[in-house]
GULUMVO-988608 format. One record per atom (N, C-alpha, C): residue in one letter; z, x, y. Coordinates in steps of 0.02 Angstrom, whole numbers, plus 50000, padded with zeros to 5 digits. Each point is the difference from the previous one (the first is absolute). Layout:
<pts>
AZXY/...
</pts>
This chain:
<pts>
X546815482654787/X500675000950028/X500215007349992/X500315003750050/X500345006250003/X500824999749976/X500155004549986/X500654999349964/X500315006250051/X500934997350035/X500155007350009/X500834999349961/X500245005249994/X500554998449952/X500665003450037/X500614999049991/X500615003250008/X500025000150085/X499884993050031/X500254999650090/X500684998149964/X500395001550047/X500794999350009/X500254996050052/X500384995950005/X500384996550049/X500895001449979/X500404999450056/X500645002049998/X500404992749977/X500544997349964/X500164994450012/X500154997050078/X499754993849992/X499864996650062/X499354998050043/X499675006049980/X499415002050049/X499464992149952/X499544998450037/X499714992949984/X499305003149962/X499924995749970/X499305000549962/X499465002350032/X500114994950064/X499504997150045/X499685008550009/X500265004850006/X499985007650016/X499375002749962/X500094999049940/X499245002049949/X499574999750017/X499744996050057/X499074999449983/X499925002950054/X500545001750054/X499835006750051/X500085007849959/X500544999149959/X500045008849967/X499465002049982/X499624992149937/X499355000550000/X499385001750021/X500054998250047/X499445001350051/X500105008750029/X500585000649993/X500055007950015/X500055002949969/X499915000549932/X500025004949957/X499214998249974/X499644997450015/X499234999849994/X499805001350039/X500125001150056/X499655001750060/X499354996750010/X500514991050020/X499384996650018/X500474995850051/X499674994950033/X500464998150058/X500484992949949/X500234996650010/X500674994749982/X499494992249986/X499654999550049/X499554993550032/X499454999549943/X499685006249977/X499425002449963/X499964998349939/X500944997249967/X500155000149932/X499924993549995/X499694997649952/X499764992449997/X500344996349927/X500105004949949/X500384997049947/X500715004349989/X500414999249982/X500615003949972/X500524997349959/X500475001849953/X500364998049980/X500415005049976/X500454997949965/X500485005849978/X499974998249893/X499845004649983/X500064999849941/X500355003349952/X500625005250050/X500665001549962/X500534999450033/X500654998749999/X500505000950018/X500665000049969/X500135007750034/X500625003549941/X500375001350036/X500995002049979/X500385002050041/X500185005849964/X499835004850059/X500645008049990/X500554998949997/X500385002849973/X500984998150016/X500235006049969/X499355005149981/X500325007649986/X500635003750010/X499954998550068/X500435004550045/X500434993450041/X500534998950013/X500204994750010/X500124999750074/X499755005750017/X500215002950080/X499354998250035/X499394998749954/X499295000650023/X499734993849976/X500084992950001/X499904994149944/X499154999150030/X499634996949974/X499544997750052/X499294994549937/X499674998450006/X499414998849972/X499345000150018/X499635002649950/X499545002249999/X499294994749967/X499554999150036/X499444996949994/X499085004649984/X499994997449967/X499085000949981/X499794994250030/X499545002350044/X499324995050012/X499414999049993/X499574995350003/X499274999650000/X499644997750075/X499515001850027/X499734996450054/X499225001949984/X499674995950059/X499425002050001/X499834998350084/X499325002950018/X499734998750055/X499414993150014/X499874997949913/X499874991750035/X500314997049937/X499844992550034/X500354993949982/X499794999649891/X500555000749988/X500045001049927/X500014991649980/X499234999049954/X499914990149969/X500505000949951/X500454997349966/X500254997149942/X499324999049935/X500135005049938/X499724997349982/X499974996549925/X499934994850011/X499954995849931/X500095001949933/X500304996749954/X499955003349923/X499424994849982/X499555003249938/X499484995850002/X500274999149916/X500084992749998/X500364996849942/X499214995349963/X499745005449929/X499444996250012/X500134994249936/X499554995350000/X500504995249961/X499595001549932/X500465000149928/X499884998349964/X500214994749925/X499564999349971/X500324993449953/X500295002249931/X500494996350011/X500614999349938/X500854996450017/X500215001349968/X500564996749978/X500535005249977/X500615000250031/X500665004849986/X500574996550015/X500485000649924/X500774997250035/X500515007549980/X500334998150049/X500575003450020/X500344999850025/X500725002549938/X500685000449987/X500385000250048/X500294999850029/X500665002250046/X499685000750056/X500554995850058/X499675002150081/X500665004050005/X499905006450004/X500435004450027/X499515002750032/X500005006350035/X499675005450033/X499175000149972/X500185002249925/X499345002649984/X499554992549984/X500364994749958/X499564994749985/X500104996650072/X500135000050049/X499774998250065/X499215003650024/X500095007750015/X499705003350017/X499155000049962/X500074997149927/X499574999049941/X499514996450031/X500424994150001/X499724991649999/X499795003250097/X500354999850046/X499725000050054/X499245003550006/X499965005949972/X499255003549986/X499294996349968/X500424998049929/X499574996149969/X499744994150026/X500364996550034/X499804993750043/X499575002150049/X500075004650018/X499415003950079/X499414999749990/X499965003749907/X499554999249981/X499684993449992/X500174994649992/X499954993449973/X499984999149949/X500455003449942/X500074999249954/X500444992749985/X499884998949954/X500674992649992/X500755003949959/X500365000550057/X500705001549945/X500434996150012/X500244999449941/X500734996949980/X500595001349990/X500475000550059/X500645003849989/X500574995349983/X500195005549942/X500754993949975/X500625005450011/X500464996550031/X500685002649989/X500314996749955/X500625003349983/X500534995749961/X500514998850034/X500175002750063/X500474998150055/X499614994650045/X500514999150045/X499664992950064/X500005006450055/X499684994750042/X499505002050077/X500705004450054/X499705003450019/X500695004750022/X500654996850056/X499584992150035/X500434994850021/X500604997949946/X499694998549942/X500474996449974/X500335006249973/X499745005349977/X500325005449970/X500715002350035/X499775000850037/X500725001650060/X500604996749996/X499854994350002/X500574992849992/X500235000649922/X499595001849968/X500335001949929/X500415005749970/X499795006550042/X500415004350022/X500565000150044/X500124997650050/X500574995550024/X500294995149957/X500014996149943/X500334997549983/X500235002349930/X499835005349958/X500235005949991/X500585001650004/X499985002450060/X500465004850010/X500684994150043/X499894994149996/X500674995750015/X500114997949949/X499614997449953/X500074995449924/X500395005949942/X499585005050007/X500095005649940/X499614997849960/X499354995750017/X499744994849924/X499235004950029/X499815003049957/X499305003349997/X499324995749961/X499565000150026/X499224997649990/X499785005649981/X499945002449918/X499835002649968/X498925002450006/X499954993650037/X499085001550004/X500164999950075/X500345000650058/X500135001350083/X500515002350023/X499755008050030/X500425001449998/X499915007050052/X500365005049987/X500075005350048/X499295003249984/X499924999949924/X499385004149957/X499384995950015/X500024993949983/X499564995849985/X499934991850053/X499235002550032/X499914993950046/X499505003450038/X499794997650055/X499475000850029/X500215006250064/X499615006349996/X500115005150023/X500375006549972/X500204995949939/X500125005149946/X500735001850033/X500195006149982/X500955002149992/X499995003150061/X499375003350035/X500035004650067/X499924993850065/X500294993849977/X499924995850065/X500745000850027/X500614998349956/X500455000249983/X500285007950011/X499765002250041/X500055009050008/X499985002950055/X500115006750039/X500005001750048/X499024999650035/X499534997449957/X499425000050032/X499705006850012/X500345003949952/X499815008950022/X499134999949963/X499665001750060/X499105003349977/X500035007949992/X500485004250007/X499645007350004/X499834997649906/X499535007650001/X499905000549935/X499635005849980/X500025005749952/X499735005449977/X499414999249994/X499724992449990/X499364999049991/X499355002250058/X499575003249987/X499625002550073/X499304999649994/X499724993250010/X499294995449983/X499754997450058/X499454996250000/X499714996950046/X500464995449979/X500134993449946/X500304995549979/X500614998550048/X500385005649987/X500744999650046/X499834998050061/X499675003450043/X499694996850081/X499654991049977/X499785000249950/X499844993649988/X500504993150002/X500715003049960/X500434995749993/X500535000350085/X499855004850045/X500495000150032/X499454995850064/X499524999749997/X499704995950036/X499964993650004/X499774997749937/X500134993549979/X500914999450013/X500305003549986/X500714996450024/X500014996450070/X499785007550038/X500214999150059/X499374992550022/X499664999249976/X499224993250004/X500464995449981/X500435000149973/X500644993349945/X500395000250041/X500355002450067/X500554999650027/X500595004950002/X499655004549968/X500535006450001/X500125003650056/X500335003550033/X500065003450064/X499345004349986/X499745003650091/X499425003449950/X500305008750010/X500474999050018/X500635007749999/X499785003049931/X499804994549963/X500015003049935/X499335004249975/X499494999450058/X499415006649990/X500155005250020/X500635001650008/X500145005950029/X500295003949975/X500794994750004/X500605003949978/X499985003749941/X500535006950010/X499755003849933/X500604996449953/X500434994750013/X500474996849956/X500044992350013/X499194997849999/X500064992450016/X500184995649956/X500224994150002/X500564998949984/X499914989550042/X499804994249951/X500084993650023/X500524996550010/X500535000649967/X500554995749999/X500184993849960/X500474997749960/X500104995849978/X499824993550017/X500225000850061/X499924993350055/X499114999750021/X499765005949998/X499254997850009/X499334998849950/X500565001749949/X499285000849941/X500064994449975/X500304996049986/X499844992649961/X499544995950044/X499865001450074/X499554996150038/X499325003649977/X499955007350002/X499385004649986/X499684998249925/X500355000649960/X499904995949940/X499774994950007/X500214995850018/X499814989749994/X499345000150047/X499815004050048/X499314998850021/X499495005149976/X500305004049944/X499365003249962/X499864993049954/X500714999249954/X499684993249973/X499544995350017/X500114998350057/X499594992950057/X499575002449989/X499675010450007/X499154999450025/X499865002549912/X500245000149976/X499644999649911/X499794994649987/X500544992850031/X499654992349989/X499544999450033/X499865001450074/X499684999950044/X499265000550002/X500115007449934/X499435001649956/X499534998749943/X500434995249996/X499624996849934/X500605000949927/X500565005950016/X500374997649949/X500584995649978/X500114999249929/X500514994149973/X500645004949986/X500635000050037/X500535002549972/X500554994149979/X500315002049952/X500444994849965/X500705003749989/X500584998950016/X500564999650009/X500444997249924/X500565003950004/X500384996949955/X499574998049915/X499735003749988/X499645000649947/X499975006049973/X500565001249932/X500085003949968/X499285001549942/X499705005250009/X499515001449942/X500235002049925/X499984996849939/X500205001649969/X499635002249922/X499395001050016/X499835002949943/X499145002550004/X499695004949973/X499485001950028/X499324996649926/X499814998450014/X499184999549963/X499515005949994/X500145005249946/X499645005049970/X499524998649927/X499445002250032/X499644997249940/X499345006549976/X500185007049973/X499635002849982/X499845005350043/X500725002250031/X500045006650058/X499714995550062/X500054992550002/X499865000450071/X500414992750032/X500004999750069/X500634994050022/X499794994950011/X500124992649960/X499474996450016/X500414991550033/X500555002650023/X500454994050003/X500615001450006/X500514995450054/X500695002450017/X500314992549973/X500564997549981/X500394994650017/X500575000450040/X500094996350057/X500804999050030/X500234993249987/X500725002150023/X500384993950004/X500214997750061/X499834993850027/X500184998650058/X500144991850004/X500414999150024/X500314993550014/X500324996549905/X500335005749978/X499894999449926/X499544998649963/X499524999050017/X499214997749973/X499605009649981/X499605001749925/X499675001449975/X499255000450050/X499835005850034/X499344999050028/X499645006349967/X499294999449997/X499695004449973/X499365000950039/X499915006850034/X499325001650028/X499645005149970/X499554999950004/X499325005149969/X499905001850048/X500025006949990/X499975005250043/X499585008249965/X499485005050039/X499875003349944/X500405007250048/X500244996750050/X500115007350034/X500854998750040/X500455004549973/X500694997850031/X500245007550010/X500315000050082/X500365003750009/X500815001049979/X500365003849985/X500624998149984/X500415004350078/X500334995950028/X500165004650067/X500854997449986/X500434999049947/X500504996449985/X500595002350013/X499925007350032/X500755002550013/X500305003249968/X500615003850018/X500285004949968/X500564995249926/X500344996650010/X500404994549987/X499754995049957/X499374999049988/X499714992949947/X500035003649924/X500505000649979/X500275002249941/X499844995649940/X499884993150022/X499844997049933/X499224998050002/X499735001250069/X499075000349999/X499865009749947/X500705005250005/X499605005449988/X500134999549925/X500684995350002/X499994998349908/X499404996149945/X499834995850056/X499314995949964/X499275005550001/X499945003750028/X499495002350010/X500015007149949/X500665002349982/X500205004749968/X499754997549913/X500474994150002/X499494996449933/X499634997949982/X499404999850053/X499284998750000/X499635006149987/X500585005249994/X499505006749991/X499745003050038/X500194999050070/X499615003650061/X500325005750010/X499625005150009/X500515006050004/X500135000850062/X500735003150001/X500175004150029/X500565004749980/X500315002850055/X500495006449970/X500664999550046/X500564999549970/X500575002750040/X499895005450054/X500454999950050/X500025005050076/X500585001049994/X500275005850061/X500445003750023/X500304993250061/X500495001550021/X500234995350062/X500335001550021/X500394998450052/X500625003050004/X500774993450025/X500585004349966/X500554994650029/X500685001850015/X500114996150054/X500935004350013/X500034991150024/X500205003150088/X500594994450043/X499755000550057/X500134997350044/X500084998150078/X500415002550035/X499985003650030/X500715005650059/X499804996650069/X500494997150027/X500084996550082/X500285006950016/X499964999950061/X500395002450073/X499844996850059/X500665003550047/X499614993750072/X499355003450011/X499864995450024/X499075000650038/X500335005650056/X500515000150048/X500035006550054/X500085005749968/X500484999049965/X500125006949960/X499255004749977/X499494995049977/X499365004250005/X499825002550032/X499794996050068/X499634998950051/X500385008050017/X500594999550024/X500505005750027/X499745007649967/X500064999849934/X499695006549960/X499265000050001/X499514997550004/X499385000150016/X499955002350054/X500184998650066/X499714999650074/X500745003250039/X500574999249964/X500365002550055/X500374994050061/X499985001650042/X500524995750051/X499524993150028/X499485003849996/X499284994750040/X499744993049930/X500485001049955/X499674995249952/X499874994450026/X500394997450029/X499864990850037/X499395000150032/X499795005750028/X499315000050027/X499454998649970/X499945001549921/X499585002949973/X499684992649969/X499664998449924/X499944997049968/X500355000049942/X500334996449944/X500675001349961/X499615005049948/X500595004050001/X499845006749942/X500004996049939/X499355005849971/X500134998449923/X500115008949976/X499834999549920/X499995004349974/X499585001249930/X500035006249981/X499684999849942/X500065006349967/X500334998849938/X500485007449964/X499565001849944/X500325005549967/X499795001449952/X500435008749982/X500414998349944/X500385005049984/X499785002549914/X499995007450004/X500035000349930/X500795007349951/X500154995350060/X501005003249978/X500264999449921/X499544993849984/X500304999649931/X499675001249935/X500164995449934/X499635001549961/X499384994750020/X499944996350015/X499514996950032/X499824999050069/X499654998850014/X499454999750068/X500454993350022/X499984997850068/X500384994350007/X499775001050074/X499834991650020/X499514999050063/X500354995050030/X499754998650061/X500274993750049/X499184997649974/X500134993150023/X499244993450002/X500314995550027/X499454997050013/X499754994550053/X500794997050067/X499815003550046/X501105001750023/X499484995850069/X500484993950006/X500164996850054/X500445001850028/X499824999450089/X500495003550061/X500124991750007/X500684999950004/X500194994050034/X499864993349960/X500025001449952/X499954995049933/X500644997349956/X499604998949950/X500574993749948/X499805002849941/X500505001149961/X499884999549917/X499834991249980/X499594999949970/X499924993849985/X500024999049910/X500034994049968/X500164997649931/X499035001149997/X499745002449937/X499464999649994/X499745000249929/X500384996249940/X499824997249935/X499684995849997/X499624999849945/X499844994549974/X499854996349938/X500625003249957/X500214998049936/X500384997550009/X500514995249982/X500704998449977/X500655004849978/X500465000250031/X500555005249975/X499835007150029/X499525001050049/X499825007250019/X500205000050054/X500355005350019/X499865001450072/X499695007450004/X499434998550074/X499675006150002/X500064998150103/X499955006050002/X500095000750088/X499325003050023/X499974998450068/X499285003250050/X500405000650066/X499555001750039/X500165000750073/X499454998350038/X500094993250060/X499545000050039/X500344999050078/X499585002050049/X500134998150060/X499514996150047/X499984999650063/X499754994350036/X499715003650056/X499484999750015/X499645002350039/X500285007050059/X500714994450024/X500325004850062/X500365002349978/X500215001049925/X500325005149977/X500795002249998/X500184993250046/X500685002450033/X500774996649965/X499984999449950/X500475000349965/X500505005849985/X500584999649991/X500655003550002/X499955005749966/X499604999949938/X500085004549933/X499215001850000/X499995006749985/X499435001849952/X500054999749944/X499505001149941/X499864999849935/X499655001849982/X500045004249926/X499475000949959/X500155000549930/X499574999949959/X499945000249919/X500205011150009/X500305000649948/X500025006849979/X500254999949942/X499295003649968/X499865000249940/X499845004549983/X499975003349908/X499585004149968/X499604996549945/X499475003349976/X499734999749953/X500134998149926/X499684994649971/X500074997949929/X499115002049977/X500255005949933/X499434999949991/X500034995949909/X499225000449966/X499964995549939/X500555002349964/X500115009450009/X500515001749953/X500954998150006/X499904995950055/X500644998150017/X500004991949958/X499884997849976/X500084994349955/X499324998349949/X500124996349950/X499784999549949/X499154997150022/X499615005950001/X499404998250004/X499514998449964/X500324996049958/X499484999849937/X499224995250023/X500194995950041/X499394994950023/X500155001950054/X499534994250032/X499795000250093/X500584994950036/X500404997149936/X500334994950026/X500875002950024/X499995007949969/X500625003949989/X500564999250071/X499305002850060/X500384999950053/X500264992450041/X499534994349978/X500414994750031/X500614999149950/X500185002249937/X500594997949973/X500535002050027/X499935006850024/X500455005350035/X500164998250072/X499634994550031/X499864998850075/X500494994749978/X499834994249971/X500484994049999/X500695001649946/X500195004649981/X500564999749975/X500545004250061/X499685004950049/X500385001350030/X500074995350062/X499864995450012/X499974993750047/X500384995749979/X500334999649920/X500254996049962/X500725002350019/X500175005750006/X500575003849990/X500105001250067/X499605000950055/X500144997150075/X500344995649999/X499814992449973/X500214993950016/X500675001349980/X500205001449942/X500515000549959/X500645003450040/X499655006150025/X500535005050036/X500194995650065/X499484996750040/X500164997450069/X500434992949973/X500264998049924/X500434994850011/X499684992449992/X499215000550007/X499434995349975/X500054993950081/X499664994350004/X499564999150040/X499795003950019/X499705003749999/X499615003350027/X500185005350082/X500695000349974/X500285004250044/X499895008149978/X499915005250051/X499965006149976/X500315005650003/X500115003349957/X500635006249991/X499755003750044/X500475002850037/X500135003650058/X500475005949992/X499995005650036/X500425005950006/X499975005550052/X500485000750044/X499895006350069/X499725007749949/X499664998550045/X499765009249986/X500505004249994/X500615000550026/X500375006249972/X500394996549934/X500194995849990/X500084998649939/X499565002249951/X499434997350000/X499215003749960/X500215005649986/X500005005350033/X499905006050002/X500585001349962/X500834999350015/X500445001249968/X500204996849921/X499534996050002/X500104996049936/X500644997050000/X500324993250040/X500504995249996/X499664993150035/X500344995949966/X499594991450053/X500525000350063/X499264997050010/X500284996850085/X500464994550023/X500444999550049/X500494995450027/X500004996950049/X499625002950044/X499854994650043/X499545003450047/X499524997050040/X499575002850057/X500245005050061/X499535002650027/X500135004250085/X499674996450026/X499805007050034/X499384995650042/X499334998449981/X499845002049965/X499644993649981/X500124995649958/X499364994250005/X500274993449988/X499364998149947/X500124998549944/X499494998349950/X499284994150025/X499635000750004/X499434992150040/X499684997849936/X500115002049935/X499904996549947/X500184992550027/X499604993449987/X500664994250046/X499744997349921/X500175000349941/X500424996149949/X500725003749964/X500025003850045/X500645001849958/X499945007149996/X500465001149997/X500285007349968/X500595001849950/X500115005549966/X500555000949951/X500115009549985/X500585001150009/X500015006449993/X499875001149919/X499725005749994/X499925003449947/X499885006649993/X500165003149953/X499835007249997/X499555000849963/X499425000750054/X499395002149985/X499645007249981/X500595003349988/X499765007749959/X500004997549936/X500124994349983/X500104998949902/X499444995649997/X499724998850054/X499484995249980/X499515004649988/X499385004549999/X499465003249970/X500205007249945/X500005002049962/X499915005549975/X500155008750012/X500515001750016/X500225005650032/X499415003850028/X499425002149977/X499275002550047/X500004994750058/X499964995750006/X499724995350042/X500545001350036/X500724998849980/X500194999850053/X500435006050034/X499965004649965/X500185009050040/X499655000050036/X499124998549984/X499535001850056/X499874996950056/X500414992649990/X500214997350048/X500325001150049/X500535003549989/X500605002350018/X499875006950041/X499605003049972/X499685007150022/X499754998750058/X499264996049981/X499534996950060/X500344998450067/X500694994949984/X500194996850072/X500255006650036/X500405005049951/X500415006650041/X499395003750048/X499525000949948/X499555002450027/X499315000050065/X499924993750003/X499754993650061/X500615003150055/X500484999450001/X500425000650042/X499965005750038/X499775004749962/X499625008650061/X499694996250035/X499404996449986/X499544998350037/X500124992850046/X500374996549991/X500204997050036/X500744996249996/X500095002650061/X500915002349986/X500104993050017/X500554997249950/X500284994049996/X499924996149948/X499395004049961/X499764995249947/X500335000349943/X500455004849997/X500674997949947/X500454996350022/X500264996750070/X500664999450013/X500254995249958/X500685000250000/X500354997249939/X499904992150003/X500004996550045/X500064992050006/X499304998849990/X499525003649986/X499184998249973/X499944992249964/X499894998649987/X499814993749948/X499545002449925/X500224999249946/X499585001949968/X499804990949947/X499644997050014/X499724993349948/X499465000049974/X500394998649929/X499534997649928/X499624994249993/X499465000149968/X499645004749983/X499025000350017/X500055005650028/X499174999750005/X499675004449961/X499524993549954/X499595002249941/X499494998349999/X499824997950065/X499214996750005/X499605002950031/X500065007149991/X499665005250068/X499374999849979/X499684998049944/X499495001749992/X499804995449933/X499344998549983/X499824999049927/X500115004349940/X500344998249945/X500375002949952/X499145001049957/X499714997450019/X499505000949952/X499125000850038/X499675001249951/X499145000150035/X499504998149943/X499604994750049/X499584995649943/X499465004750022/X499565003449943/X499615004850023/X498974995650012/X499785003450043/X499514998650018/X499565004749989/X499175001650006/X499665004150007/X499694999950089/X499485004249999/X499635002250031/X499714991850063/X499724995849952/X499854992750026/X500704996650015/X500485003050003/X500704995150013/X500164996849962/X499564998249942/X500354997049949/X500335002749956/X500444994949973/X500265001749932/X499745002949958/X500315007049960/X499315001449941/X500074998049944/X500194994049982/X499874996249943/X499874993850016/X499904997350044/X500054995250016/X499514996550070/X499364997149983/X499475001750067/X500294991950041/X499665001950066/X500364994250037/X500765002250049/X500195002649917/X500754999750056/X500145005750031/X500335000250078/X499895005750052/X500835000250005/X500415005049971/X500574999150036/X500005004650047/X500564995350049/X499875004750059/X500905002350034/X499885004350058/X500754999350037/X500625001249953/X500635001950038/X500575002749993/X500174997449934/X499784991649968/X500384997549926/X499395003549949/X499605002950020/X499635003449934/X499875007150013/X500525003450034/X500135004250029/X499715004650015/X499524997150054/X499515004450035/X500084999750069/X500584999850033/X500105000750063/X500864996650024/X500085006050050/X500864996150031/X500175000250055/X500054991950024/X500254999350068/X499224994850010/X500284995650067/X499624994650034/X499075003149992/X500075005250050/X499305003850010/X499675004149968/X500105002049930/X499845001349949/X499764996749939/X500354992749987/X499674993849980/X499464997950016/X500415001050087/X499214994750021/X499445003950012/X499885007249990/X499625002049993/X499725002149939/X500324998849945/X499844999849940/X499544991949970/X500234995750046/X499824993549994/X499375002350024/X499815000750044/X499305000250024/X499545004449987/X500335007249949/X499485003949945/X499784996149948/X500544995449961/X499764995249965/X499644994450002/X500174998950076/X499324994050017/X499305002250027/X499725006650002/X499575003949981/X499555002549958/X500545000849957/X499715000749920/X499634992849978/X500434995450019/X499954995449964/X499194996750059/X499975001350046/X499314998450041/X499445004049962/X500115006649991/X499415003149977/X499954998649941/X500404998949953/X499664998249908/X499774990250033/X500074998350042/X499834991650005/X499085002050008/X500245003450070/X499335003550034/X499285001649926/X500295004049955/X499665002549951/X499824996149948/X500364993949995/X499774994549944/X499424995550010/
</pts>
């Protein structure tokens, strides 16, 4: 395949146009081109007078075969932890191989998960093992579906293929900000599941794991609990793919002596504005034309560094705990994006020296006590403290809304949220939003939304591994993905899932 890069089309102008530009900027005839596709697509919006997007392509002059991954089979036996991203991505590999794996969640199947998340947020009554964190597809189902990622592997093309092979749009081999949707990833999910069974593997649902079998530096056995019943499997090889959030799997494993080490993370709040108001400062007058603006900041005005993450155009703050008495917030949106409000997390940095790091367990103490004091401030069910951005900034609570309109849907409660973090955290808070605002004008305005609290940006901690992916005290066990904090976001898991189901082929391979 030939590659040509940076053709341009004007908005409006049709796709269909490429494989003639093509043909003319190779100087070969249109008819002659037998394969093509497009394998980038980005939008300019530099100049707001000049909007347009820009494509990389591939073609060739004959018919390009598909070709096969050659999955060669070998024998053994693997269970693994969590179907989120990466223990999806794990188990789907390992099964290719024909390995026998065994995947357990401690949440239910992302059908029933849903309905449990919906009833949630009408009851106020939370399922402590199902939930926003925990269930099948892990916390990024429940999310705007965002794939970009810093990560830059063969792997990543791996996972965005197989999506799009699962039902994902296939926009998403392209786009330089692809992106599934709420509404489409619980289907993409449930038929990776189908072809893991399909394959020969056993996944089990609603089965909390609760204790590991170590016997002499090596893993020789898991027990869960499921249907209140005591089960016990022998196992010599377990992935842990458990998530950022399984706080009392990182407590058991902490007293088994497995090492690992406290991390850096980061935590603030959620800032709405309308979704036009972006669109408008991004693109200018032509926004409706376009696809919904996002953004992505980064100020260092203050005493700390302070960033935008994971910012849905046309999204929802959503409830996304899964302790009791916490509230913690996310943001996801739905494929078309077209909801009233944008959103995002804007945050700074917690590093070890910001709370008592004496163990690995320091930073989840620090994670759930300020989730505690969320609940507390928002008034409890699980309603969440809220405050306009110019209030923030001026330091007084808020009285009542503008224009915008909170999409938290359990509730809201004013509070003055400059007393909630630590005067660093929150000057540089305060700095950051002034400062964002050069760069994109509006992003202070006073009726902003600012909601508490997001503290789940990341794993507070890292179960350390060596060279073989395993644990280094511990043989057998492979932790993997964003909860043993080796990767963040959907496509970084799942490509971390499938370095680990690698490793774990070649030491099988070698026995």
């Amino acid at each position: 395949m030939q590659k040509i890069n940076g053709i341009k089309l004007k908005l409006g102008q049709s796709e269909n146009l490429l494989k003639s530009r093509t043909a003319k900027l190779a100087g070969v005839s249109e008819n002659s081109i037998k394969s093509f596709k497009i394998i980038k697509k980005s939008l300019d919006a530099r100049d707001k007078n000049n909007i347009f997007f820009t494509y990389n392509v591939e073609y060739s002059l004959t018919q390009e075969v598909p070709v096969e991954r050659d999955y060669r089979a070998v024998r053994g036996e693997v269970t693994v932890i969590g179907s989120g991203p990466c223990g999806l991505f794990c188990a789907l590999y390992l099964a290719r191989h024909k390995i026998k794996v065994t995947l357990i969640e401690r949440g239910s199947n992302v059908e029933k998960r849903a309905k449990t998340n919906e009833n949630f947020i009408k009851t106020k009554i939370l399922s402590p093992e199902c939930n926003v964190q925990f269930g099948e597809g892990g916390a990024g189902t429940f999310s705007d579906g965002k794939l970009n990622t810093q990560v830059n592997n063969e792997r990543v093309q791996m996972v965005l293929e197989d999506f799009v092979k699962y039902g994902a749009p296939s926009e998403i081999l392209y786009l330089s900000k692809p992106h599934i949707g709420s509404d489409n990833l619980p289907r993409v999910v449930a038929n990776i599941r189908n072809q893991i069974i399909n394959l020969g593997g056993e996944v089990i649902f609603d089965a909390k794991v609760n204790d590991f079998c170590i016997e002499n530096g090596q893993i020789t056995g898991i027990t869960y609990l499921k249907e209140g019943q005591t089960q016990y499997l022998k196992t010599n090889n377990v992935v842990l793919a458990i998530g950022h959030s399984s706080r009392d799997t990182f407590e058991k494993l902490y007293n088994l002596g497995v090492a690992m080490e406290s991390k850096d993370f980061a935590v603030g709040f959620r800032i709405e504005h309308l979704q036009n108001n972006i669109g408008f400062a991004q693109y200018g007058k032509i926004y409706k034309e376009l696809p919904s603006a996002d953004y992505k900041l980064v100020s260092h005005a203050g005493e700390r560094d302070v960033f935008t993450f994971c910012m849905c155009p046309g999204g929802y703050v959503m409830p996304a705990t899964s302790e009791e008495g916490g509230v913690v917030v996310n943001g996801m949106s739905e494929y078309k994006r077209d909801g009233v409000n944008a959103n995002s997390a804007i945050v700074c940095k917690v590093t070890t020296a910001d709370y008592d790091g004496s163990d690995a367990l320091a930073g989840v103490r620090f994670q759930r006590d300020m989730e505690r004091r969320a609940y507390l401030a928002g008034g409890g069910n699980y309603k969440a403290p809220v405050q306009l951005v110019k209030d923030f900034i001026s330091g007084k609570e808020s009285s009542s809304f503008g224009e915008v309109l909170p999409t938290y849907p359990m509730g809201t409660q004013f509070y003055q949220l400059n007393n909630f973090f630590e005067k660093s955290f929150t000057n540089s808070l305060i700095s950051g939003i002034i400062d964002m605002d050069k760069r994109l004008k509006g992003f202070a305005v006073g009726d902003a939304i600012l909601t508490g609290v997001e503290s789940r940006t990341s794993s507070p901690l890292r179960i350390l591994r060596d060279l073989t992916m395993q644990s280094v005290n511990v043989k057998g066990l492979y932790p993997a993905g964003e909860g043993a904090g080796y990767a963040g976001g959907i496509t970084s898991a799942a490509a971390d899932g499938i370095k680990v189901a690698y490793a774990i082929v070649n030491k099988l391979l070698g026995e």
